[in-house]
C-alpha positions in Angstrom: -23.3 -27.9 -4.6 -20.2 -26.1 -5.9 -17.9 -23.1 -3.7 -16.2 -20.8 -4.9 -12.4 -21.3 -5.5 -10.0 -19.8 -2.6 -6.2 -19.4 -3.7 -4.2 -21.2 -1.4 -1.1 -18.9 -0.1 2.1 -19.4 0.9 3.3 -17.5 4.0 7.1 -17.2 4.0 10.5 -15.1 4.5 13.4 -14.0 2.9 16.0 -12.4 4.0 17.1 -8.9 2.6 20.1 -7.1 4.0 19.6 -8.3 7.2 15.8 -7.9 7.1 14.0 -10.2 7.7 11.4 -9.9 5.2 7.7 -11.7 5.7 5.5 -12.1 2.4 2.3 -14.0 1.4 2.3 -15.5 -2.0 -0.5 -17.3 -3.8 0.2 -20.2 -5.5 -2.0 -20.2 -8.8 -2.9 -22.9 -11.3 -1.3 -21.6 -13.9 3.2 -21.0 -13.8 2.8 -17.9 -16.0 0.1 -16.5 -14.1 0.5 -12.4 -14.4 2.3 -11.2 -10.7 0.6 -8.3 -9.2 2.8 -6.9 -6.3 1.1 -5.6 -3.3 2.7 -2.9 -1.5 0.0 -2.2 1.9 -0.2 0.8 3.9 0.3 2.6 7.3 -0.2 1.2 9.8 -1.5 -2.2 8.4 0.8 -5.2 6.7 0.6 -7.6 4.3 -2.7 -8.8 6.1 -4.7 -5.9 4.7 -5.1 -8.3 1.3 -5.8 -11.3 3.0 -9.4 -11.8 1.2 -8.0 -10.2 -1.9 -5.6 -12.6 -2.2 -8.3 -15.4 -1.6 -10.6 -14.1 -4.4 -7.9 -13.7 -7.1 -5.0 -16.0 -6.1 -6.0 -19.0 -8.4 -6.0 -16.6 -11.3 -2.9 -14.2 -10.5 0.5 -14.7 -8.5 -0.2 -12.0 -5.8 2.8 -11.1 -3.9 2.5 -9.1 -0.5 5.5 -8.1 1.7 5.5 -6.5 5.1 7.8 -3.6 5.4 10.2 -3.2 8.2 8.7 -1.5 11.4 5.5 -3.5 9.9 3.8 -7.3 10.6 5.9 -10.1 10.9 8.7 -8.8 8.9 11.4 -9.1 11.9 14.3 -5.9 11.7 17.6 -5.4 13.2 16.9 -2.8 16.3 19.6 -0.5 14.1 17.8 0.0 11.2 17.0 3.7 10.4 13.4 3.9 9.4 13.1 6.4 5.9 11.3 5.6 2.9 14.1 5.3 1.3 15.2 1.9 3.2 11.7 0.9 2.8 11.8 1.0 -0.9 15.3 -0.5 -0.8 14.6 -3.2 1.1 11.2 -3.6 -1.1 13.8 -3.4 -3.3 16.1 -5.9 -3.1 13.0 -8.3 -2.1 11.8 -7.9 -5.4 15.2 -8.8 -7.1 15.7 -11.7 -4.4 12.3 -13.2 -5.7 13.6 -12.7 -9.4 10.4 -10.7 -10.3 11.4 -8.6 -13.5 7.8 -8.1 -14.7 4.7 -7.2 -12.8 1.7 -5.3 -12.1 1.9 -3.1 -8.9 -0.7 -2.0 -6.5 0.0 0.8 -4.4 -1.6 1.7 -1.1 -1.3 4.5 1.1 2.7 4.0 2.1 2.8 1.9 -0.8 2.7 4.7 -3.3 5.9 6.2 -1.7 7.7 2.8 -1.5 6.3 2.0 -5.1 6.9 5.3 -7.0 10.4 4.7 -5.7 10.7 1.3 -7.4 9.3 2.1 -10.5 12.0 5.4 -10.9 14.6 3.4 -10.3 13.6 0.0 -12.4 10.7 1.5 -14.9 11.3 -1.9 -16.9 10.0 -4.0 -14.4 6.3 -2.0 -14.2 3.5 -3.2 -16.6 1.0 -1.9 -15.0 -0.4 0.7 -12.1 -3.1 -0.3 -9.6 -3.1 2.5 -7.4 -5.9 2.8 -4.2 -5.3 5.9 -2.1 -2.1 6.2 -3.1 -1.1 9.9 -3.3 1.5 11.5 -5.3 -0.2 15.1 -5.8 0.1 17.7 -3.3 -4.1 18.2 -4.2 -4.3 14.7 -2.3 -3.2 15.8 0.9 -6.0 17.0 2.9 -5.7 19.5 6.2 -5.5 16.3 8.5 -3.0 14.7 6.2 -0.6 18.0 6.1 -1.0 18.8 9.7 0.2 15.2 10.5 3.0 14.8 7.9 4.4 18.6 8.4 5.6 17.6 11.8 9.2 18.1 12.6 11.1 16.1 14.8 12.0 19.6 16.5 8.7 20.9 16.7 7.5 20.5 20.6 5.2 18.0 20.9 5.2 16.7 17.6 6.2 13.1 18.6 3.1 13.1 21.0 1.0 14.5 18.3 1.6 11.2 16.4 1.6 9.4 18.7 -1.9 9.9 19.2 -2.4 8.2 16.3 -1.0 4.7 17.3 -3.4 4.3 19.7 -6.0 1.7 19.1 -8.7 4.3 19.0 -6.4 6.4 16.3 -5.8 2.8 13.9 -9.9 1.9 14.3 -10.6 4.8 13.0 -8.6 4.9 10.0 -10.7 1.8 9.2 -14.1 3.3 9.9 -13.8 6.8 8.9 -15.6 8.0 5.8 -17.2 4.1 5.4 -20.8 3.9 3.9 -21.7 0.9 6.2 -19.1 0.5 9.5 -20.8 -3.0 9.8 -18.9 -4.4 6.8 -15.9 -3.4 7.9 -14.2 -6.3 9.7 -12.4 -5.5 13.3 -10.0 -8.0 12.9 -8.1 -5.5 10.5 -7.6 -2.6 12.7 -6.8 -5.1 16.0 -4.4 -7.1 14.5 -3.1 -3.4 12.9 -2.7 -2.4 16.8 -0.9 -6.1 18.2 2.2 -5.3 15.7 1.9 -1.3 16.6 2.4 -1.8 20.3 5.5 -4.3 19.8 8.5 -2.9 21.4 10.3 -0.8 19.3 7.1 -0.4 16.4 6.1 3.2 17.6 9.1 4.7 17.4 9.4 3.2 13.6 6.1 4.7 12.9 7.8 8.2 14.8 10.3 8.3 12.2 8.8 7.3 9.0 6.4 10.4 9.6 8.5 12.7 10.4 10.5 11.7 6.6 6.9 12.2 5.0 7.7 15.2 3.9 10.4 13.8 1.8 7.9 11.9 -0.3 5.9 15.0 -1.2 9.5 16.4 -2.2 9.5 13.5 -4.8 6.1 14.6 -6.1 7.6 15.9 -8.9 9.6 13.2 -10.5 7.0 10.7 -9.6 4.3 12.5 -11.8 7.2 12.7 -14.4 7.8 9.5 -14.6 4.0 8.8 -15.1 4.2 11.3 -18.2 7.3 9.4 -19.5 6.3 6.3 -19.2 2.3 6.2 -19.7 1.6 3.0 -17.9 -1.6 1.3 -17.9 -3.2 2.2 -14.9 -6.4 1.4 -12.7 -7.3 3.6 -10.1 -10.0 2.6 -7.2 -10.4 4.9 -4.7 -12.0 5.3 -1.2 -13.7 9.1 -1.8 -14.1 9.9 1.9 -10.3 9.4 2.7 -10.2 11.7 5.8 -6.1 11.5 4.4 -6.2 11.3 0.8 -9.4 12.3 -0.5 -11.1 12.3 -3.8 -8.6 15.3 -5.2 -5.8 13.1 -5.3 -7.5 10.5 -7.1 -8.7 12.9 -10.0 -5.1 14.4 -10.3 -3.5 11.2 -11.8 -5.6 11.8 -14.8 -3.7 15.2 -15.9 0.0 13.0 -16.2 -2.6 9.7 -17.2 -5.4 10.7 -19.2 -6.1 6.9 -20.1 -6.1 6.0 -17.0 -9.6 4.2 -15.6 -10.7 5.5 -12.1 -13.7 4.4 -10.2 -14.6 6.3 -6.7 -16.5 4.2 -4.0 -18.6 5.4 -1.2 -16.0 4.7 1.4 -12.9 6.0 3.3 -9.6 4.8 3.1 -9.0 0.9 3.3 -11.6 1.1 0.4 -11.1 -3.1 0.5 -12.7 -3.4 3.7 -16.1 -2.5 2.2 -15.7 -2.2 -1.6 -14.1 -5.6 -2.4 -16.5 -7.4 -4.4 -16.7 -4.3 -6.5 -12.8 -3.6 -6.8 -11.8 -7.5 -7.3 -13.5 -7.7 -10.5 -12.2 -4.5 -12.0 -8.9 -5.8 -10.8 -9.2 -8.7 -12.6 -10.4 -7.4 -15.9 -7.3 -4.8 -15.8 -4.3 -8.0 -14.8 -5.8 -9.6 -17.8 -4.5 -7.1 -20.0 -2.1 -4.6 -18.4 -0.2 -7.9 -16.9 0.3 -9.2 -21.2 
């Protein structure tokens, strides 16, 4: 009887500007296997591409980092929580890793933190994977603008998203807009809600809403930068993203006509449910976007 192969990973830190930064890292068979960086989403961490990483670690070197305010990554309590320090932190992990050539997937938060990256060091992108990750104001549905329009001086706004760090608020991020709940795993959203209600987690989460808006802001360089640079891109998205739903996936295509998209039945962590359809379709696209 023969099994499947399982990448083994390496689960390890490195320290980044007095961050310190946790990662998962498979170890393939091959030392020039293609990288494929793997920035996760809100509110989840580098756990989100656990089975991912299992499927196509012996092939690919996938690299996963939690973000500060996220998973085990462990943060100095005067950090100031912005996308900007995420991506520079993301950042200087990259350099600190010596990565100079890679494939990046971008989730959710990822897209921000990524599209950040990739303006500022174009020549280390050979590739896009992006999953509900949006960078068109067409993505952003009325649940997703109401949310990310809050102001710190708006009354109430901090309990509005606050609502949202509850564990009933990260389940359903996981369940909404899923063909089949059942083959979505709970261990994703409980483990989500263990790092959420460590001390000092919320308030991170407080902060890096209320500087959403500052990605939209960006919307417009990012999608120049697609034009300018044309990179090869895969895009797999959940269509029921009570966030970012189908419209944002369908924009890419005006700045990436080339670009491949498939839409699955689902909702947002389009993993959860879709994987054995997405893995392959990642696979086929490393093996030549990643040359």
């Amino acid at each position: 009887m023969t099994f499947p192969l399982v990448a083994r990973t390496a689960h390890r830190y490195l320290e980044v500007d007095g961050v310190r930064v946790f990662y998962r890292e498979s170890l393939p068979d091959r030392p020039d296997a293609p990288v494929l960086l793997l920035l996760h989403g809100f509110p989840s961490a580098s756990h989100q591409f656990r089975r991912l990483i299992d499927v196509l670690g012996g092939r690919y070197r996938l690299i996963a980092p939690d973000y500060p305010g996220f998973g085990h990554t462990e943060t100095p309590e005067d950090f100031a929580y912005s996308f900007d320090r995420l991506a520079d932190i993301t950042e200087g992990f990259v350099e600190g890793l010596g990565l100079t050539r890679f494939v990046m997937y971008v989730f959710d938060y990822g897209a921000p933190v990524g599209f950040r990256l990739a303006t500022r060091h174009p020549e280390w992108i050979t590739g896009l994977i992006v999953q509900n990750g949006n960078a068109y104001v067409e993505g952003l549905s009325p649940v997703a603008r109401d949310l990310l329009g809050q102001r710190s001086e708006t009354e109430g706004a901090e309990e509005r998203i606050r609502e949202l760090l509850t564990l009933a608020g990260t389940r359903g991020q996981y369940e909404s807009g899923t063909g089949d709940p059942e083959l979505v795993s709970p261990d994703g959203w409980t483990l989500d809600q263990h790092f959420l209600d460590l001390p000092g987690r919320k308030e991170a989460q407080v902060a890096l809403t209320f500087d959403y808006h500052s990605n939209v802001e960006h919307y417009d360089d990012w999608q120049a930068w697609l034009r300018a640079h044309t990179p090869p891109t895969l895009i797999v998205w959940g269509a029921n993203d009570p966030f970012f739903p189908e419209p944002g996936a369908r924009a890419y295509l005006r700045d990436l006509p080339n670009a491949e998209l498939h839409l699955f039945d689902t909702g947002h962590f389009a993993l959860e449910e879709n994987l054995p359809e997405i893995a392959p379709l990642i696979a086929a696209f490393l093996d030549h976007a990643a040359i």
